[in-house]
N, C-alpha and C positions, 0 to 999 in steps of 0.2 A: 570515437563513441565508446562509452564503457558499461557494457551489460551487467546488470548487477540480481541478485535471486535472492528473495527476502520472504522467512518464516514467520507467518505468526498464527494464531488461533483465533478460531470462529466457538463461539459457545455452541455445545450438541440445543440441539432444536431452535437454533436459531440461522442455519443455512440459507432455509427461502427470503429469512428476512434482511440477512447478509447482502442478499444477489439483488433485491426488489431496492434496496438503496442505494445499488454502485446502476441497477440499471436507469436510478432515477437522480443518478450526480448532476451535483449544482454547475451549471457554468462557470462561474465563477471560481469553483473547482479547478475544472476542466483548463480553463483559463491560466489560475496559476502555475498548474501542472505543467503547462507548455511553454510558459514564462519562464521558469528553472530547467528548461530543460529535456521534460521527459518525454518518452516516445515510444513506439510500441510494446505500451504498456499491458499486463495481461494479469490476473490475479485466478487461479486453479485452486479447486479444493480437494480436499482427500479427507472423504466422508466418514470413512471409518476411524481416522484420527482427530479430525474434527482441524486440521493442520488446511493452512493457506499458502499459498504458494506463489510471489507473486515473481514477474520478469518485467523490467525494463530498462530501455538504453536512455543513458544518460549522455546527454553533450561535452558536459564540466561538471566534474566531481566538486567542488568547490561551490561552482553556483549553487548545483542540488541542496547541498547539504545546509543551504541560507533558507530551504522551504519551508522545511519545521517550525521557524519561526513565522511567519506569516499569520497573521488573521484568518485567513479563510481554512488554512489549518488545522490551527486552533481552533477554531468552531465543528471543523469537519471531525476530528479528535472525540468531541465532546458528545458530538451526535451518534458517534460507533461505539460509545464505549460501553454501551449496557447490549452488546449482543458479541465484544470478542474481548478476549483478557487484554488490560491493559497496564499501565504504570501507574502512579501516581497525579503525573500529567497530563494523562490521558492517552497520553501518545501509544501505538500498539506494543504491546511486548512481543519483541522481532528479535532474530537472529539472519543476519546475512552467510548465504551460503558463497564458500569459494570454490570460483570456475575451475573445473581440470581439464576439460575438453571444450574444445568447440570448432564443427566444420562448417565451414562457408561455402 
């Protein structure tokens, strides 16, 4: 399994509205998400930065990284992108953070 911790930003005054469409994900979301992979997934904010935080294990770094391309991605991209900064693609502008510690 390989834990991975990934940066990105939420636009200030758009928190509630962040949280009201991860609590309202699509199945089909949800779906592919577990098709590539993912698994106790968890996404943290930190208010005062406006900074996201998210954590989850992956099965196969390889599969994962085949997700981005997905349809349902691509829509879910397109739907986030006017409440957190994003790319060109839509895709979020992330930064993965590298693990130093970890106790089991």
């Amino acid at each position: 399994m390989v834990r991975k911790c990934i940066v990105m930003k939420v636009f200030s005054g758009f928190h509630a509205e962040y949280k009201r469409r991860h609590d309202e994900i699509w199945p089909e979301m949800v779906d592919m998400l577990h098709q590539y992979g993912a698994k106790n997934y968890s996404i943290f904010l930190d208010a005062k930065t406006n900074s996201l935080i998210a954590y989850l294990e992956v099965e196969d770094e390889a599969l994962w990284s085949k997700s981005d391309a997905t349809q349902i991605c691509q829509k879910w991209w397109a739907y986030m992108k006017d409440v957190m900064e994003t790319n060109e693609d839509n895709s979020p502008v992330s930064f993965e953070l590298k693990e130093l510690f970890h106790l089991n």
